[in-house]
C-alpha positions as CSV (number, residue, x, y, z in Angstrom):
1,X,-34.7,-70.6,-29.0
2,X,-31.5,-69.7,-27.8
3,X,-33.1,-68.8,-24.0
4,X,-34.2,-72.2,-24.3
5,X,-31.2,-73.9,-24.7
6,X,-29.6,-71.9,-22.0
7,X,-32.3,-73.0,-19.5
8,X,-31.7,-76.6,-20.8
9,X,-28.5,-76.8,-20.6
10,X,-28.5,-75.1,-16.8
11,X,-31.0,-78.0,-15.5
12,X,-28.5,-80.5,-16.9
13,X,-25.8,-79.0,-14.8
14,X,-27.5,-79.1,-11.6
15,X,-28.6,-82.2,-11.6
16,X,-25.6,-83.6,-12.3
17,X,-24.0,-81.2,-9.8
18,X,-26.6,-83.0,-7.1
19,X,-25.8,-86.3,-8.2
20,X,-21.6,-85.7,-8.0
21,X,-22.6,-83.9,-4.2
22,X,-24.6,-87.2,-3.6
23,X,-21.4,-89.3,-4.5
24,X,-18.7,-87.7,-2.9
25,X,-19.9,-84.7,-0.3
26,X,-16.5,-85.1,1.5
27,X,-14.0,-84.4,-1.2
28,X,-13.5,-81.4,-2.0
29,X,-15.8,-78.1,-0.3
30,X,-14.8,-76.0,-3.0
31,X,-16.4,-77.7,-5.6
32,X,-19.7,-76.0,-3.9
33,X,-18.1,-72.6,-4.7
34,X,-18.5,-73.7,-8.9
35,X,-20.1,-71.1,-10.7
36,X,-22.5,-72.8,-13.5
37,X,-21.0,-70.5,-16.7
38,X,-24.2,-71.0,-18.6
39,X,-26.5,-69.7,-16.2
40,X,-28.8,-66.1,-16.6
41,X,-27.7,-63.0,-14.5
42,X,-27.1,-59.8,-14.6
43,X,-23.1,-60.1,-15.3
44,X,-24.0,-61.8,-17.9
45,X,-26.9,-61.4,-19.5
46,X,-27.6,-59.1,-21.3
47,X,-23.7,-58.1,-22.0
48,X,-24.3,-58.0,-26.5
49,X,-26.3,-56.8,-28.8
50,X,-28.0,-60.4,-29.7
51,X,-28.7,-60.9,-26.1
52,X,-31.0,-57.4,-26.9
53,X,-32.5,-58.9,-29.3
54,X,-33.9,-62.5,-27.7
55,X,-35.3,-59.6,-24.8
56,X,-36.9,-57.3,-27.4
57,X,-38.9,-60.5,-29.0
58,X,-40.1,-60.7,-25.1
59,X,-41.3,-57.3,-25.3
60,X,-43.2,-58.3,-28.5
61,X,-44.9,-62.1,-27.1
62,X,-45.7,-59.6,-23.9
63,X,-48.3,-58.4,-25.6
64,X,-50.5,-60.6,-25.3
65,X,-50.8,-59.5,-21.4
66,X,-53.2,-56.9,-21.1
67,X,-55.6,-55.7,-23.6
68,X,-54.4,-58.4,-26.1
69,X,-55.0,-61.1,-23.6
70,X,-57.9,-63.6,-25.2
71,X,-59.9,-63.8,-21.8
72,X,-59.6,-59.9,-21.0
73,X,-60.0,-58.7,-25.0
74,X,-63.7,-61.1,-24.6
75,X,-64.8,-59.3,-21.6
76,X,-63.2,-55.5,-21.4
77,X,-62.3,-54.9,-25.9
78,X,-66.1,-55.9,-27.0
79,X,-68.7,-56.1,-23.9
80,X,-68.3,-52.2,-22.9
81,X,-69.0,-50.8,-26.3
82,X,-72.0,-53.3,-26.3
83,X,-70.6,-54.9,-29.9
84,X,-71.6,-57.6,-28.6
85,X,-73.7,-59.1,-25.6
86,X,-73.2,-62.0,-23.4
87,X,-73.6,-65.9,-23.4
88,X,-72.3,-66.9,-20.3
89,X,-74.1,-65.7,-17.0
90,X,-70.7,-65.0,-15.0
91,X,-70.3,-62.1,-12.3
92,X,-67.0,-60.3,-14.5
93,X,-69.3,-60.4,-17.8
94,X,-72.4,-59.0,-16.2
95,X,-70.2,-56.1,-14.7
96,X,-68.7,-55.1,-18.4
97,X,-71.9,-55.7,-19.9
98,X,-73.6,-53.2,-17.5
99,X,-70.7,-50.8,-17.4
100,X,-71.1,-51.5,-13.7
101,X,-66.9,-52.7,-13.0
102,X,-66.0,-53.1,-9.3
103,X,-62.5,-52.5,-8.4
104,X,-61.9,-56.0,-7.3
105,X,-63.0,-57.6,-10.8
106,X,-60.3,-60.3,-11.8
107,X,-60.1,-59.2,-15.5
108,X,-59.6,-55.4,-14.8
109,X,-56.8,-56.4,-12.3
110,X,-55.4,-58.6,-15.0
111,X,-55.6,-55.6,-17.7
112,X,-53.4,-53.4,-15.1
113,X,-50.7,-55.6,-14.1
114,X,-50.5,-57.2,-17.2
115,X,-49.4,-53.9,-19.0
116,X,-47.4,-52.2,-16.2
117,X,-45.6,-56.0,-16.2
118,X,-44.7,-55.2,-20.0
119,X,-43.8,-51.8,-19.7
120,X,-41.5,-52.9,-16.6
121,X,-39.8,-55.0,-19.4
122,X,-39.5,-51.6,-21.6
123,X,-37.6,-49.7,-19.0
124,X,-35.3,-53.2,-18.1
125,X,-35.2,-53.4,-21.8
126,X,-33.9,-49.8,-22.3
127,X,-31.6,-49.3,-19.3
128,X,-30.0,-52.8,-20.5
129,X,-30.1,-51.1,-24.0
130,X,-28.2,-48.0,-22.5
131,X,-25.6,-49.8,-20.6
132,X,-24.5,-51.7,-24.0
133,X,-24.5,-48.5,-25.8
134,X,-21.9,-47.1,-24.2
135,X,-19.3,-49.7,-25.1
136,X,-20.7,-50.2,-28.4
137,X,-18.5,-49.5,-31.5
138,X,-19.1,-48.6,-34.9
139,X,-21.6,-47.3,-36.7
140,X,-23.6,-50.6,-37.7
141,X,-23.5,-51.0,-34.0
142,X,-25.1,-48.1,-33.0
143,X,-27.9,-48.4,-36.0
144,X,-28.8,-51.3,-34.7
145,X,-29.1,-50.1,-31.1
146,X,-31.3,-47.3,-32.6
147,X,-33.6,-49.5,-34.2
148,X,-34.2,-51.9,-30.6
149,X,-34.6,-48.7,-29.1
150,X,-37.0,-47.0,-31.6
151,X,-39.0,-50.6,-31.1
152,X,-39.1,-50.1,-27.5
153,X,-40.3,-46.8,-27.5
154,X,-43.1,-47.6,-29.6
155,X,-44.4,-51.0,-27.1
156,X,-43.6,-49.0,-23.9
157,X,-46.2,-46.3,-25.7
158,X,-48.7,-48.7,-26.7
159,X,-48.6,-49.7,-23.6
160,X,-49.2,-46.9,-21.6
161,X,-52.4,-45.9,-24.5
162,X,-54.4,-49.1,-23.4
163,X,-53.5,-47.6,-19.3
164,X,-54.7,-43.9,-19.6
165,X,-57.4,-44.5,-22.1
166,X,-58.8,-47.2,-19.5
167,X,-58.2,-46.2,-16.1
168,X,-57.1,-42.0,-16.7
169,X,-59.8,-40.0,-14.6
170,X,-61.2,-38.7,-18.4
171,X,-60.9,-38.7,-22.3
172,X,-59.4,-34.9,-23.3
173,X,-62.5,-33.1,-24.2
174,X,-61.3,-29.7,-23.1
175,X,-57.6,-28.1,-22.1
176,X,-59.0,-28.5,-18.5
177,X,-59.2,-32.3,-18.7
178,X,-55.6,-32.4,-19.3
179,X,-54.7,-31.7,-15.5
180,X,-57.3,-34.2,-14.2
181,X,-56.3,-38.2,-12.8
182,X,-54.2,-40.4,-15.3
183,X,-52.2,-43.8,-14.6
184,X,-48.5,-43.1,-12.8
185,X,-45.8,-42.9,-15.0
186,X,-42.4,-45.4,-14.6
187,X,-39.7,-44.5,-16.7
188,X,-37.3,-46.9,-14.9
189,X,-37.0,-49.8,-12.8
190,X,-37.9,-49.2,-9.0
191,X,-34.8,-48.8,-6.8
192,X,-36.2,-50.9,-3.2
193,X,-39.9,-51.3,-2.0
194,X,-40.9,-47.9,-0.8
195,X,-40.0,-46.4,-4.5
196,X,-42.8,-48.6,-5.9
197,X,-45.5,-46.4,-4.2
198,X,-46.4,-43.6,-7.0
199,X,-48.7,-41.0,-7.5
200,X,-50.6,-40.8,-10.4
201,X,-49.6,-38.3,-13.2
202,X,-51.6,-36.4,-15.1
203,X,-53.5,-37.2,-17.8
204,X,-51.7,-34.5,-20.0
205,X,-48.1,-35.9,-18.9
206,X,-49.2,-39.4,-20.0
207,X,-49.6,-38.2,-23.3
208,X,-47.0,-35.8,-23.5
209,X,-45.0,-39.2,-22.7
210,X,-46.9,-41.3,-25.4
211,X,-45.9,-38.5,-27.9
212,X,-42.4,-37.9,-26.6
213,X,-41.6,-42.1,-27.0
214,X,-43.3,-42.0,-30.3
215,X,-41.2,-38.9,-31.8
216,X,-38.5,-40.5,-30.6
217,X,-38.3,-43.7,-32.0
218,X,-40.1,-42.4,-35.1
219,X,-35.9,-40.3,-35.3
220,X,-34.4,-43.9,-34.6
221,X,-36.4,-46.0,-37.2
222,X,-36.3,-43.0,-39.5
223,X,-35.1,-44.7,-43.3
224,X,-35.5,-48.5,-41.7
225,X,-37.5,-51.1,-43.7
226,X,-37.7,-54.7,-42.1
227,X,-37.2,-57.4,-44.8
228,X,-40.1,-60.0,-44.8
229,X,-38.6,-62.5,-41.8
230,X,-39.1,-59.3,-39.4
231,X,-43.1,-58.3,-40.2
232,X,-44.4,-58.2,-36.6
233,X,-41.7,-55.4,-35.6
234,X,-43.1,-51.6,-35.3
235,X,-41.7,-49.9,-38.4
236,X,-41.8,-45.7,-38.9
237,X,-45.1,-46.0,-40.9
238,X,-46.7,-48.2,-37.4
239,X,-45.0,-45.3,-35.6
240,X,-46.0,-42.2,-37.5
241,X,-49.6,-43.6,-37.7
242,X,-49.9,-44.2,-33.8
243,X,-48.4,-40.7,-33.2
244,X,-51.4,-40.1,-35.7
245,X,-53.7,-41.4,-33.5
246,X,-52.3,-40.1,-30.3
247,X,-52.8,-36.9,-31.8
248,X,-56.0,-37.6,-32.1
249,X,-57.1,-38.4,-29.3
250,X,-55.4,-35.1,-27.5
251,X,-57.2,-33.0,-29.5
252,X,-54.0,-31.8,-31.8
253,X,-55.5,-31.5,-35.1
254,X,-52.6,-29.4,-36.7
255,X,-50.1,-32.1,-35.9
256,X,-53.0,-35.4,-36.6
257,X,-53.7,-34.4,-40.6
258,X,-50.1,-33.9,-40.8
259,X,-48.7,-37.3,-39.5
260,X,-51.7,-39.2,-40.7
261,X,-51.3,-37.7,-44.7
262,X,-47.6,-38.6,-44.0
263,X,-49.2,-42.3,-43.4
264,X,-51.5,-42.4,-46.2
265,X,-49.3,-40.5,-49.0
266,X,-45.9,-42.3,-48.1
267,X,-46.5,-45.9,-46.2
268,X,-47.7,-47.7,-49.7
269,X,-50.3,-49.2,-47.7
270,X,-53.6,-49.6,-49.7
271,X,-57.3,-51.4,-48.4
272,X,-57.0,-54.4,-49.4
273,X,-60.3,-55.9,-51.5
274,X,-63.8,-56.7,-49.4
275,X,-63.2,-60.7,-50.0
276,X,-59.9,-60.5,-48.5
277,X,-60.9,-57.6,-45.3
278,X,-64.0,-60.8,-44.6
279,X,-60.8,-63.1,-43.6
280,X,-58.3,-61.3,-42.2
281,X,-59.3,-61.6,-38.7
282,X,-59.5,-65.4,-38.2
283,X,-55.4,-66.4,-38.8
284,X,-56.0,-65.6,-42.3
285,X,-54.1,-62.8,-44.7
286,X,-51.9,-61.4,-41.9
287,X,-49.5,-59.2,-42.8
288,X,-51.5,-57.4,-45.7
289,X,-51.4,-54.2,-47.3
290,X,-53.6,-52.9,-44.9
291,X,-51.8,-53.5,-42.2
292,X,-49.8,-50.8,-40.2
293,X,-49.0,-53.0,-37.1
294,X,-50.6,-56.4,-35.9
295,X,-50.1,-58.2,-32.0
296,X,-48.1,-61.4,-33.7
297,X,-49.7,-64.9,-32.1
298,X,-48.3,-68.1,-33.3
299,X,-50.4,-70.9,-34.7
300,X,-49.4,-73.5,-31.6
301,X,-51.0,-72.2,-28.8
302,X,-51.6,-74.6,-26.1
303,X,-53.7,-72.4,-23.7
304,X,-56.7,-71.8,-25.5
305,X,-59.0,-75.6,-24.9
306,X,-57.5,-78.0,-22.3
307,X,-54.0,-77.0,-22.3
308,X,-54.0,-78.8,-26.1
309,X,-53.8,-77.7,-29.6
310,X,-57.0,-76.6,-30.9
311,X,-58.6,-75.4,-34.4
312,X,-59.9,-72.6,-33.4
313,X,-58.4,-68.8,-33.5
314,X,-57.6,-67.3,-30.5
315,X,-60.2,-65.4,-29.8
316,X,-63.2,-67.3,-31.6
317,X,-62.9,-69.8,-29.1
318,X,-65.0,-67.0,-26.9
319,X,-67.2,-66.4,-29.6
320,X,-67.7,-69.7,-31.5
321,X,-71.1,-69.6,-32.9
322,X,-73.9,-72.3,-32.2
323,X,-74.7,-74.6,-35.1
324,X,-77.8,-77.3,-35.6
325,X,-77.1,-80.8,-35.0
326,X,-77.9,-83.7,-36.7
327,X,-80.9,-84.4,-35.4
328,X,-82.3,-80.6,-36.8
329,X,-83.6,-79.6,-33.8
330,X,-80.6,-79.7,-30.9
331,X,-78.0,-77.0,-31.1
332,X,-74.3,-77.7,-30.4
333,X,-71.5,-75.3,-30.1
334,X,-68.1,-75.3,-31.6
335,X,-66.4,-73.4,-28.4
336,X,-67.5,-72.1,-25.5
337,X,-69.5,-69.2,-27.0
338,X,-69.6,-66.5,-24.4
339,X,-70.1,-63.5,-26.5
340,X,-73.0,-62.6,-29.5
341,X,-74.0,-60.0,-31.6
342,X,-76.3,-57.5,-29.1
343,X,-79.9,-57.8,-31.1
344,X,-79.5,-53.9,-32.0
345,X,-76.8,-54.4,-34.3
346,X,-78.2,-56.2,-36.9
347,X,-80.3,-53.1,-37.3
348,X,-77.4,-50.3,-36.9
349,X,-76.4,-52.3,-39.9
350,X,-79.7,-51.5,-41.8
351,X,-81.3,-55.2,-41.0
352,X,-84.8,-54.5,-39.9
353,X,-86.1,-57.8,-41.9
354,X,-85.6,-59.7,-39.1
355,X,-87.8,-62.0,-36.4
356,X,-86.8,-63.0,-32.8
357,X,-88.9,-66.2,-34.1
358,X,-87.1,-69.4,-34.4
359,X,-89.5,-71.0,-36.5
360,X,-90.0,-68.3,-38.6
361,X,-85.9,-67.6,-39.0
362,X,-86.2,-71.4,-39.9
363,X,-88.4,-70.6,-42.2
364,X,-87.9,-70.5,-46.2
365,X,-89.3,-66.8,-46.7
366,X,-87.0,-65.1,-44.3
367,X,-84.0,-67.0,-45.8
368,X,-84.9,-66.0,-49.3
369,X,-85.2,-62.7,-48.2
370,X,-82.0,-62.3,-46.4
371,X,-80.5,-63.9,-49.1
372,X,-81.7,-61.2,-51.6
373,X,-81.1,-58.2,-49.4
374,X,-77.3,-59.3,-48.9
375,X,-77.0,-60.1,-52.9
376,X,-78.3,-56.8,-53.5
377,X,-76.0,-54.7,-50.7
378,X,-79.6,-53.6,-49.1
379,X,-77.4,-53.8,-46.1
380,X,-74.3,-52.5,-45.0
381,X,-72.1,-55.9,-46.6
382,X,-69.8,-55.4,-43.5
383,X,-72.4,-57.0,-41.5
384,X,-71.5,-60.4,-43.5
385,X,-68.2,-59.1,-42.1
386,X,-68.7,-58.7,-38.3
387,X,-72.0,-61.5,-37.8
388,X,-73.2,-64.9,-38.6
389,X,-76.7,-64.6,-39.8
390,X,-78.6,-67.5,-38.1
391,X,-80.6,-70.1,-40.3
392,X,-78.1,-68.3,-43.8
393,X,-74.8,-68.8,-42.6
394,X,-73.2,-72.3,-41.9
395,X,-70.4,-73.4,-40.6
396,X,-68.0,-77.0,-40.9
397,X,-68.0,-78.9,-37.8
398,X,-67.1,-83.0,-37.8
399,X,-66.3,-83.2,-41.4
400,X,-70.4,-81.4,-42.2
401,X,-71.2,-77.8,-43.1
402,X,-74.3,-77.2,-40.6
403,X,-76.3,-74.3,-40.5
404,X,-75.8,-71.4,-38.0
405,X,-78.8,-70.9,-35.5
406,X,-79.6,-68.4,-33.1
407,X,-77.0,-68.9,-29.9
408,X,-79.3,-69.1,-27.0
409,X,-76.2,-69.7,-24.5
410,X,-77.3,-69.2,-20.5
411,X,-81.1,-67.8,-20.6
412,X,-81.3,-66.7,-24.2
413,X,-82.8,-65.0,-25.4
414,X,-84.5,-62.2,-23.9
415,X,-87.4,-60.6,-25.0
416,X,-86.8,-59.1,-28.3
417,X,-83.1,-60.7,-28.6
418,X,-81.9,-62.0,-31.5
419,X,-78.9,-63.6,-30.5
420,X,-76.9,-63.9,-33.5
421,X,-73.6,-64.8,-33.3
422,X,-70.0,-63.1,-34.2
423,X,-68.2,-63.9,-37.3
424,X,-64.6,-61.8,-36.7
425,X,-62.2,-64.5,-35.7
426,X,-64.2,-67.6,-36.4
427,X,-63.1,-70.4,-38.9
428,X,-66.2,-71.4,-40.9
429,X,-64.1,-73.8,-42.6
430,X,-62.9,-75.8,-40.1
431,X,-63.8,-77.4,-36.7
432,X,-62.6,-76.7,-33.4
433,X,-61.8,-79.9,-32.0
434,X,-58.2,-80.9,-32.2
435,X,-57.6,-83.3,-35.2
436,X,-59.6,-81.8,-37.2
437,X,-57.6,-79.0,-38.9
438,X,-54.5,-77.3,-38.2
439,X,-54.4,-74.7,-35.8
440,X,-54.8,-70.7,-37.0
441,X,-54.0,-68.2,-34.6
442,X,-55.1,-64.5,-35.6
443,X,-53.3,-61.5,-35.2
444,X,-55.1,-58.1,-33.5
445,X,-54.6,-55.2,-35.7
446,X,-53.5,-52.4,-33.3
447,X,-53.3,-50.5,-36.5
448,X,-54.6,-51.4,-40.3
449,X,-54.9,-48.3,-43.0
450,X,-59.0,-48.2,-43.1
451,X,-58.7,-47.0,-38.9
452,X,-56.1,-44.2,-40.6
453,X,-58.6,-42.9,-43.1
454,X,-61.0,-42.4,-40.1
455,X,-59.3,-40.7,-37.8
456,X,-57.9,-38.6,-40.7
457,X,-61.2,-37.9,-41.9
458,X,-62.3,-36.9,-38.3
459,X,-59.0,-34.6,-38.5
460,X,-60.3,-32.9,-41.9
461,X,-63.7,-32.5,-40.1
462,X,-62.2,-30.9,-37.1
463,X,-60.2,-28.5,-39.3
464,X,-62.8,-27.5,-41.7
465,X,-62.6,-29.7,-44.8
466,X,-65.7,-31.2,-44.9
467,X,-65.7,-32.7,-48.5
468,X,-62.2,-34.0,-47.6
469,X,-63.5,-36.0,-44.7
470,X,-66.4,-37.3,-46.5
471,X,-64.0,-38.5,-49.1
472,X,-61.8,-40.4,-46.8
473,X,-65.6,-42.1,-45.4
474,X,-66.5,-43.0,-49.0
475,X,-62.9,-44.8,-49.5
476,X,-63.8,-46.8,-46.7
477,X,-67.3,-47.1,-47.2
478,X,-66.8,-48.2,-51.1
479,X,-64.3,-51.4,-49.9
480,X,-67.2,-52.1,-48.2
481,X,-69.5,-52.4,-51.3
482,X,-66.9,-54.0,-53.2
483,X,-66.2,-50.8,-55.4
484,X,-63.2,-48.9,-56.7
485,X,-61.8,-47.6,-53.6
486,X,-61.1,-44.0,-55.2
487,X,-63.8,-43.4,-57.7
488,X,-67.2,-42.0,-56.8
489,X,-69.7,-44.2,-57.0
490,X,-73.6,-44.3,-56.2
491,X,-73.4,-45.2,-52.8
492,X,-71.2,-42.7,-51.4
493,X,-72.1,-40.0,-48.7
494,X,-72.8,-36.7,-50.1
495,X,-72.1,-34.9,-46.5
496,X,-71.5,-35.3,-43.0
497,X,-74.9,-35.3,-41.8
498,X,-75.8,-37.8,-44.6
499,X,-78.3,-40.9,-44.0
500,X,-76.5,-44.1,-42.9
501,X,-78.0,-47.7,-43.1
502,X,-78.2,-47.4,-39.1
503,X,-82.5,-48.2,-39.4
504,X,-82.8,-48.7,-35.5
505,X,-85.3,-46.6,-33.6
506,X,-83.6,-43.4,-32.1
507,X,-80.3,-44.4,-33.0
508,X,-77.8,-41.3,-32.7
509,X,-75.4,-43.0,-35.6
510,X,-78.5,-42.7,-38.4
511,X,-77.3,-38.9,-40.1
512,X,-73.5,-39.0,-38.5
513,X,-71.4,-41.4,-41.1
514,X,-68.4,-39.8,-39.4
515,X,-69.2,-42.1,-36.5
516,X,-71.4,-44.4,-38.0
517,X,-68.1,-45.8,-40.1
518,X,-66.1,-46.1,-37.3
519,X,-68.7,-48.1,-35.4
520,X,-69.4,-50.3,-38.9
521,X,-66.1,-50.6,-40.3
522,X,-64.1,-51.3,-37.0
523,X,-67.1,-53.6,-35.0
524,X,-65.8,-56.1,-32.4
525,X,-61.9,-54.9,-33.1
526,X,-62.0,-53.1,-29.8
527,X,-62.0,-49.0,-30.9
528,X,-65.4,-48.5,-30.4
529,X,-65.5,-48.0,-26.4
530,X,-62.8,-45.7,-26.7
531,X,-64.4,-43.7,-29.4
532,X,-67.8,-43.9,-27.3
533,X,-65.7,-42.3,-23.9
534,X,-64.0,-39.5,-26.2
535,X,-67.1,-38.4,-28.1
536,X,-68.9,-38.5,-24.3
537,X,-71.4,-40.9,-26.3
538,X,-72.4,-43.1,-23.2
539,X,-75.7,-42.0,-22.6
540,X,-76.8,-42.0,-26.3
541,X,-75.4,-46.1,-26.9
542,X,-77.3,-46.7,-23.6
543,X,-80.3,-45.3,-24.6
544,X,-80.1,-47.3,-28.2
545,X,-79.2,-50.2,-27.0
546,X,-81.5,-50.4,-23.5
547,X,-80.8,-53.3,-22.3
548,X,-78.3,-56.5,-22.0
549,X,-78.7,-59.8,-20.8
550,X,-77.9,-58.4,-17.0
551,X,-80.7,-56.1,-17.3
552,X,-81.4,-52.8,-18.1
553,X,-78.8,-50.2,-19.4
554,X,-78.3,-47.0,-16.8
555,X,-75.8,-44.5,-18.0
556,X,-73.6,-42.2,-15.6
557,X,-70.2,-40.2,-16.5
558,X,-68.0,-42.1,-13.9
559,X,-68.6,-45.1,-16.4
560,X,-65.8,-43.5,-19.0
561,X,-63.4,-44.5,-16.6
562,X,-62.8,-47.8,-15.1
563,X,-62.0,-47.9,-11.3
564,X,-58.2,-48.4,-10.1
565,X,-57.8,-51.9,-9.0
566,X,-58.3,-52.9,-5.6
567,X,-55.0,-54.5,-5.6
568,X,-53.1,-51.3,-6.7
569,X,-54.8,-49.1,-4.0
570,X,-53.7,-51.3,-1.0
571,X,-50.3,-51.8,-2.2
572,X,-49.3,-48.1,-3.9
573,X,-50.3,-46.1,-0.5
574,X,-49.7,-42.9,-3.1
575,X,-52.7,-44.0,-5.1
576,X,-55.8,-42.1,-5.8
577,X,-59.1,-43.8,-6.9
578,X,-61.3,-42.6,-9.8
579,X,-64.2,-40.2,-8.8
580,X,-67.4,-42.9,-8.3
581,X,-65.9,-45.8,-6.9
């Protein structure tokens, strides 16, 4: 607010600066030599500790570049990882639905720049940060410098995770793959031109750095709790349980059952209850007990449908389901519905009731049936959670719940498709045309506690506790079914190589719940491709799922890594390209 008053206030002064020129140019040349006082430089801004503060909400509303952008989170979070399939026939969705990127795609450009832009604002941020330390006084002084540091850390960090887990030559499989291709590393601002060329650094000092920012700033918000007007900001549980994850993903299962039980035992955090974990993804519940650390969006985006307000989330627009008109034969849509359920989920989620029939989904046996199996949990519930079962499900559009049909979009459906369309950020109860509602805007949950059971179920697998790991699955699993979250119950795995509800023919996830839950339990949230690239599961999920609308599914390694943009290869002349490309 107050950068907005600044900018105000500084368009005021020139014009009436032009209009007193216009009047009397003659007078007096010196009056051109006026300084305006409330204008932005670097003299002056930033030169206190609030000034650090307006930036550091930047670095937070930066976010949404990159990954967390609504158009590049559609295409590169959910096509890749084939949680869903696509509507719209356009060249950038075939090549993520295909796993076939080119390096001159818009979208991948857009997920390179936009997260080198914000960690650009990190290193500003902190050199800024550094420069105001020195003169600082006091000890409240210098905690609060800690804590806009500690924050900093963490978002440069995050940052840098979405780059090498994208664009680094591999996934850590082996000590080897740590000296293979990763992104280059900045660590400050670029001095002239010819200091913006870089080479790429590995892909074991990338995460040495994502561990190094992480430890840091988990000593600088060490003790800090934020009150309730300060939520969206990275706390020590959001950083102890992305160090958790990093850890992880390197392969450092000492260190990952240590930070993540740290998490689990001392956050406070706790699921939350199956009627709330079906509506926290569409504006809804933010902030819960679940959640370790959400990407804030507020309620009055304009950029979403016509430059307007609009009813919708953020990212349902992309995924608003079809629904049957009036006339009961017509189907509308309630956005522009791009992206829906690929027709091999339903199964993975133990739905093999099912016809690619529109008559006979309209039909009163197959509701009755798919009313029966969801009443009596034949299914994984968390289906209900992640899908919109067509001709069962409705949905409120101009002032009339109307049932859900099967979303044909461009072409659909293909032989054997069922088209069924994504419930995860839609508003059922509410349409999307401005005056209908008010706006809801839903968070992304970088982090939420059900991920940190997972991974540190994975870490208890890794390290030999077996009945450990299957606990941590049950916990999750049991939310699911609507069951005490830490008492054994009847549905609960028994081992690791235990039957899932995955009922689709040949599918890899059917006796693995260690995957299987992470697939289930996370769908359309934007994990699953990275867990597909560091299990090296790519040619399994190609064989299950066989096809998209593009055409058919062809699997090669270079896939687990996207190709450096075109962009950045003409204009870094240090820069490397991924093998395949």
């Amino acid at each position: 607010m107050t950068l907005r008053k600044l900018t105000l206030k500084t368009g005021l002064v020139g014009t009436l600066l032009a209009s007193l020129l216009a009047v009397d140019a003659c007078k007096e040349k010196t009056f051109l030599d006026v300084t305006d006082p409330n204008a932005l430089s670097t003299t002056t801004f930033p030169t206190r500790i609030e000034d650090l503060d307006l930036m550091l909400v930047d670095l937070y509303g930066r976010l949404r570049n990159g990954f967390y952008n609504s158009g590049i989170f559609n295409k590169i979070g959910i096509l890749p990882d084939h949680t869903a399939d696509q509507g719209y026939n356009g060249a950038d969705f075939n090549q993520y639905s295909l796993l076939s990127v080119l390096p001159s795609d818009g979208p991948l450009q857009g997920l390179w720049a936009g997260h080198y832009e914000n960690i650009t604002r990190c290193n500003n941020f902190l050199a800024a940060l550094q420069s105001i330390r020195a003169t600082a006084t006091g000890t409240a002084q210098q905690k609060s410098l800690d804590l806009m540091e500690g924050q900093a850390r963490f978002l440069r960090a995050l940052n840098y995770f979405y780059l090498v887990n994208f664009f680094g030559e591999t996934m850590i499989t082996s000590e080897a793959d740590k000296a293979k291709m990763g992104v280059p590393l900045w660590t400050d601002v670029a001095a002239d031109i010819a200091s913006t060329s870089k080479e790429r650094a590995t892909i074991g000092q990338n995460w040495d750095f994502i561990v190094a920012d992480l430890k840091k700033a988990e000593t600088l918000l060490a003790g800090h709790a934020w009150d309730a007007n300060n939520k969206p900001r990275a706390d020590i549980w959001a950083v102890k349980a992305f160090l958790g994850k990093a850890y992880v993903f390197t392969q450092n299962w000492a260190a990952a059952a240590t930070t993540l039980k740290e998490v689990i035992e001392g956050s406070g955090k706790k699921l939350v209850t199956y009627d709330v974990y079906r509506t926290m993804f569409n504006g809804m519940n933010k902030f819960n007990s679940e959640s370790i650390f959400e990407i804030n969006f507020t309620a009055d985006r304009k950029d979403v449908w016509n430059n307007t307000l609009n009813t919708s989330t953020q990212y349902g627009i992309f995924i608003s389901p079809s629904y049957l008109e009036d006339d009961g034969k017509s189907e509308g849509t309630n956005g522009f519905g791009n992206l829906f359920i690929h027709d091999e989920n339903p199964e993975r989620f133990g739905f093999t009731d099912n016809t690619t029939a529109t008559e006979e989904m309209k039909a009163r046996p197959y509701q009755d049936l798919s009313r029966r199996l969801r009443a009596e949990k034949k299914v994984d519930p968390r289906m209900l959670v992640g899908t919109l079962q067509p001709w069962v499900d409705s949905i409120y559009v101009y002032d009339k719940w109307r049932k859900v049909t099967k979303n044909r979009g461009e072409g659909f459906p293909l032989s054997g498709n069922q088209a069924w369309n994504h419930r995860k950020y839609v508003l059922l109860d509410r349409g999307l045309w401005g005056g209908e509602s008010e706006s809801l805007a839903n968070n992304m949950y970088f982090l939420r506690l059900a991920d940190v059971y997972l991974l540190y179920a994975e870490t208890l697998a890794r390290t030999g506790n077996a009945a450990g790991a299957v606990e941590y699955l049950n916990k999750v699993k049991r939310r699911a079914y609507s069951l005490p979250v830490d008492a054994p119950s009847a549905i609960d795995y028994k081992s690791l190589t235990d039957k899932t509800t995955a009922l689709g023919a040949g599918d890899h996830l059917a006796n693995d719940p260690l995957k299987y839950e992470r697939w289930a339990e996370l769908f359309a949230e934007g994990h699953w491709w990275f867990d597909v690239a560091r299990w090296r599961l790519g040619d399994k999920e190609a064989a299950y799922y066989k096809k998209v609308k593009p055409g058919a599914l062809v699997w090669n390694d270079r896939k687990y890594a996207f190709p450096i943009p075109e962009r950045e290869m003409l204009n870094n002349t240090k820069m490397k390209q991924n093998p395949g490309y």
